[in-house]
Structure formats: C-alpha cells, structure tokens
N, C-alpha and C positions, 0 to 999 in steps of 0.2 A: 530421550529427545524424540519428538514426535516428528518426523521428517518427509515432505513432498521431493520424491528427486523427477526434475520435471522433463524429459527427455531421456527416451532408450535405446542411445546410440550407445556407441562403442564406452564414451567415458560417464555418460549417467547410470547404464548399466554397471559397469565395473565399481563406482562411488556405491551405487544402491547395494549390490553384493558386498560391498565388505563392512557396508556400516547395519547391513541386515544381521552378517554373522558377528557381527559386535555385538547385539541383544538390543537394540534402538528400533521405536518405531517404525520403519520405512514403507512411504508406497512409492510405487514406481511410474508416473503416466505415461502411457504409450496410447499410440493410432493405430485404424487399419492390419495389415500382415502382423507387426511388430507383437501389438497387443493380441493377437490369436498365439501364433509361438510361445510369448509369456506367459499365457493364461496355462497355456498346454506343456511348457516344457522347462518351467521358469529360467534365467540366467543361465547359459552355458558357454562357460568359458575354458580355454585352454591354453597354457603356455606357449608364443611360439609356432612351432610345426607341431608340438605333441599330437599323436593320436588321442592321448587321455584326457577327458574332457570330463568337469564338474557341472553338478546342475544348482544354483541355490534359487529355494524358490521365495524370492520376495513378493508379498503383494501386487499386482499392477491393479493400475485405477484407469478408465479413458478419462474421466473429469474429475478437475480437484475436489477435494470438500473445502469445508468453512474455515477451518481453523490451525494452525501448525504453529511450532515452536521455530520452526526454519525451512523456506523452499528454497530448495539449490536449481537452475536454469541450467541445464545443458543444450542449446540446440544452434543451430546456427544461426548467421547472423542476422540475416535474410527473412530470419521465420522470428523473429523479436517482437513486433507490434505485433502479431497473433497473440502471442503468450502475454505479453504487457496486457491486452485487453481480457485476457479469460482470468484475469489473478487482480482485476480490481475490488470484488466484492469478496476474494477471500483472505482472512487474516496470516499474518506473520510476517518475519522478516525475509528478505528476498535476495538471495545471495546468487549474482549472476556470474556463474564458471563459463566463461566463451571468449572468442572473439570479440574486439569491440573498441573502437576507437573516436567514438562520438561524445564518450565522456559519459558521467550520472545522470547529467542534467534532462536529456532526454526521457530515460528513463524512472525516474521520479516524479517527474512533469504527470507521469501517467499513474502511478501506482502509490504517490507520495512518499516524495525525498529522502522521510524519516527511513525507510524501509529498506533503502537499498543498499548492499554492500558488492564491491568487486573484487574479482578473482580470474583465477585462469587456471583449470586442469593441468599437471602433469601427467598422466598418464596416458597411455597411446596404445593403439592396437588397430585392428580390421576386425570387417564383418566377411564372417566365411559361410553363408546362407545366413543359417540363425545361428553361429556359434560366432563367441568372440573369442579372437588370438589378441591377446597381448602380450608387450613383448616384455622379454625375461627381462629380471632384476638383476643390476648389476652396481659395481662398486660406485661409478659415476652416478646413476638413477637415483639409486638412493637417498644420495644427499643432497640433491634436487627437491626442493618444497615447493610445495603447493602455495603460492602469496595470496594472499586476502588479506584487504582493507578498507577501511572507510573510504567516502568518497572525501571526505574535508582531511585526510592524513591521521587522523586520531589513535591514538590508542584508548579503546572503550572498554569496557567490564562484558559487552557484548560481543565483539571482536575477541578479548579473550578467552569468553569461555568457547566460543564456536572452534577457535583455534586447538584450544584442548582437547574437545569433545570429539576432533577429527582425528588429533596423534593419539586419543588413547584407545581409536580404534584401528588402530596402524596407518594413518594417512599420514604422511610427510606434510604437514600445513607450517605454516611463519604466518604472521601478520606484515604485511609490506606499507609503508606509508605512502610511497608515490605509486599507488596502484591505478591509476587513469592515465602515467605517464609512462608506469610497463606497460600496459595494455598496446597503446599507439606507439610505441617502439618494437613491441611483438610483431603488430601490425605493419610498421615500417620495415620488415625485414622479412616475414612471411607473405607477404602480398605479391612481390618480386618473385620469391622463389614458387611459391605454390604456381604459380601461371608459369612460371618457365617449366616447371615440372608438369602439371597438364599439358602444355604444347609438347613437348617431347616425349611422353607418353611413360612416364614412371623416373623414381629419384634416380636410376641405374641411367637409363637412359641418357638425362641431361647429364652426370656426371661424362659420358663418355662426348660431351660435347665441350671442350673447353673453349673456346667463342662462346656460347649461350650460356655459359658457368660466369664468365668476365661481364657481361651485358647483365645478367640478373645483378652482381654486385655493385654495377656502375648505378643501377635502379633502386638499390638498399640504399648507399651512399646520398643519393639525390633523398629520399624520404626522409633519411634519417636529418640531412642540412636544410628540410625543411620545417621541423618538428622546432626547431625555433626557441628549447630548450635541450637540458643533455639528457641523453639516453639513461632508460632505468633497467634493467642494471648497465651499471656505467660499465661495464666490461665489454657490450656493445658498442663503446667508441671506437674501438682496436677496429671495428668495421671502415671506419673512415681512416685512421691512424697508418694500420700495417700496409708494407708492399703491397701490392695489388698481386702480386703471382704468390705471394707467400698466403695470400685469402682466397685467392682462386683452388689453390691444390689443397688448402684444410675443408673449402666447401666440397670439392670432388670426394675428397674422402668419406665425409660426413655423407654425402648423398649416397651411398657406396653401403654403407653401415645398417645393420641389423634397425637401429634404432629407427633411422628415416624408410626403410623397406617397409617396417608395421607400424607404420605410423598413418594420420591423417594426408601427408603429403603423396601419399599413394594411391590416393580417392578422385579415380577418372570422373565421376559422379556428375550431374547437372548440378547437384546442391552443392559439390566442393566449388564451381564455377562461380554459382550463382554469390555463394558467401563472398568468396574472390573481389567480386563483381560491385558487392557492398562496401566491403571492408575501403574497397577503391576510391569509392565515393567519400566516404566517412574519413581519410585520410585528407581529400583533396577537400574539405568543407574547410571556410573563414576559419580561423586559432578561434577558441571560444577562451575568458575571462576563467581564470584557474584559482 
C-alpha cells in the first residue's frame, strides 16, 4: 500500500512507524522543527519511562505528492481546513484519524464525499523533545480497536480491505458503522474532561480534586442528553445511568492511571486548547440530517 500519514505527532508518528516496519509504502509529512528531527533522526520512540529508545527511519515529506492508495490525517482539529485545502488536487482516499464532531459532510464538501472515511486513533503517548513515549501494552489496550468507517455506515470492499491491511501490520482496526456518532460521543465526553484537566494543570491533578471530577461529569452528562441520539459505544450510557459517586471515584482512578499520565489529556499545549476550543463549537452547532 502506498501510504501519506499526514501528521507527526505522537499517533501519525507511531501509525507511520509500524506500518513502515510492515514493508508498506509510508511517507510521513511533517513542518518546521518536526521535519528537521525526522529528516535527521527518523521516528524515536520509547516505551513508557524506558531509557531504550528505537529509531525507525520512515520517509518524511513537507508536501504531498499526487497520488496514494490511502492518506490517513492525524492532526488537530483546529488545523483541518489547512489540510482539507493542501489534499484537493492530490489523489486517494482520505481516512481521517482525529477528533471531530461536525460530521463528513464538511469534509467532503472540500475534498469530495466519495473519499472520505472516519476513524479515531487508539493509541496514545507524549512527546519528550523529539522522542515519543508511548505507553505500554496491556491486557485491556489491546483489545481496544481502532474503528473506522464509512460516513453512510456501510460495509465496503474498501473499508475492508483498509481494515486488513491495518491488523496484518499489527494494528488493532474493526470497521464501526456509527462512526460519526462515536466520534461526537468521544467528543461529548472528552471536551469536559480535557478542559478540566488543562485548568487543573495535569490528569493527577484534577483527580485530587473531587468537586471538579463531579462538575466535569455533570458537563459529559449535559453533552451526552444533548447529542439527541444514543451514544456509540453504548457503554457510554452508564455515564448518564450509574450513581454519580460510583462515576466520580472510577473517573479519579482513571485520571490517576498510567494510561491518562501518557496520554493526550496531559498536553498543557495551546494546540490541546485550541482543539478543545473547536471540538466545543462543533458540539454546540444545529443536529445536521444523519
């Protein structure tokens, strides 16, 4: 497979590294600092706190080319009509891994409809200078996939094979058919907490505040009874369902946990804000026709 991974943050990076050491085409486009690092020291990543750190050297590109069998989007959400505009004049299909709760519609508008499929990264880490840590595999992570799907719910011959072409280079991928209505249920549940956790300055942080742990979930709650259908995955409902102390001390936990420490929600960053910031808007826009 001939592959654009369009963003070299923590998880375009990580995508592009393992589907390079698969034996698949990969280039990787980066800007600025990012692409001098890459050019000079490719991919480095490390488990965790390891000291031991691998280098794999993918490609990077600053500008796409013409043509590809699939561009996967990793960036924020913030920075989306940038990329929507640089990827109209080049071919392939456009598999967007992000945030994003506005739906296809937008995005096809710009780069035509046929092309677009959604998805959302599992996997998570930080940037430590130019090394990325992510964090270790575990029995739960694992069996955590990667969803992608059509924007009409389909199951396609194209959807399936991207779905393959991902597990048989070790990615954890499923096809999801309500993939527009996981996204803005991610959304409704991430958007509370990431801003509670910027104010309080790290996931550790808020966990030791239980007042601003109960206020984030009274704000999931309000999103999730505005979304005006049911949550995907429906396991999300327990958000509105469970005691309200028995959600308050499993999210303390959670924010406590290895998994939210190396993850995105630890990203004091103006871009963690700024996406925030989108995501907000994009939740509060008129129900669009599904």
């Amino acid at each position: 497979m001939k592959l654009l991974v369009y963003g070299a943050g923590v998880c375009g990076s990580l995508f592009a590294a393992r589907m390079h050491e698969a034996g698949h085409d990969v280039s990787l486009l980066a800007r600025g600092g990012r692409l001098t690092a890459l050019r000079r020291h490719g991919v480095q990543l490390a488990e965790g706190d390891s000291p031991d750190a691998r280098r794999v050297p993918v490609p990077v590109i600053e500008h796409p080319g013409s043509e590809y069998d699939l561009i996967t989007v990793f960036v924020r959400t913030h920075q989306v009509d940038a990329v929507l505009e640089s990827l109209v004049g080049v071919q392939g299909d456009v598999l967007f891994l992000l945030n994003w709760a506005a739906g296809p519609e937008t995005l096809g508008a710009v780069i035509g409809h046929e092309r677009v499929l959604l998805g959302f990264p599992m996997t998570g880490g930080t940037m430590d200078g130019d090394l990325i840590r992510y964090r270790k595999s575990g029995f739960i992570t694992r069996r955590v996939a990667m969803p992608i799907g059509e924007p009409d719910g389909r199951t396609t011959p194209r959807l399936e094979r991207i779905v393959e072409t991902f597990r048989t280079a070790g990615i954890n991928a499923k096809a999801e058919p309500r993939m527009d209505a996981w996204l803005r249920t991610h959304a409704a549940f991430e958007v509370p907490l990431g801003q509670a956790v910027h104010a309080a300055g790290g996931p550790v942080a808020l966990a030791d505040d239980p007042d601003a742990v109960c206020g984030t979930l009274h704000l999931m709650r309000q999103n999730l009874a505005a979304m005006g259908t049911p949550p995907v995955p429906r396991a999300f409902a327990a958000l509105r369902a469970l005691p309200r102390g028995l959600l308050v001390a499993v999210l303390r936990r959670f924010l406590k946990s290895p998994t939210a420490v190396h993850s995105g929600l630890n990203d004091p960053s103006p871009a963690m804000a700024a996406e925030l910031e989108q995501l907000t808007e994009q939740l509060r826009a008129p129900a669009r026709a599904r």
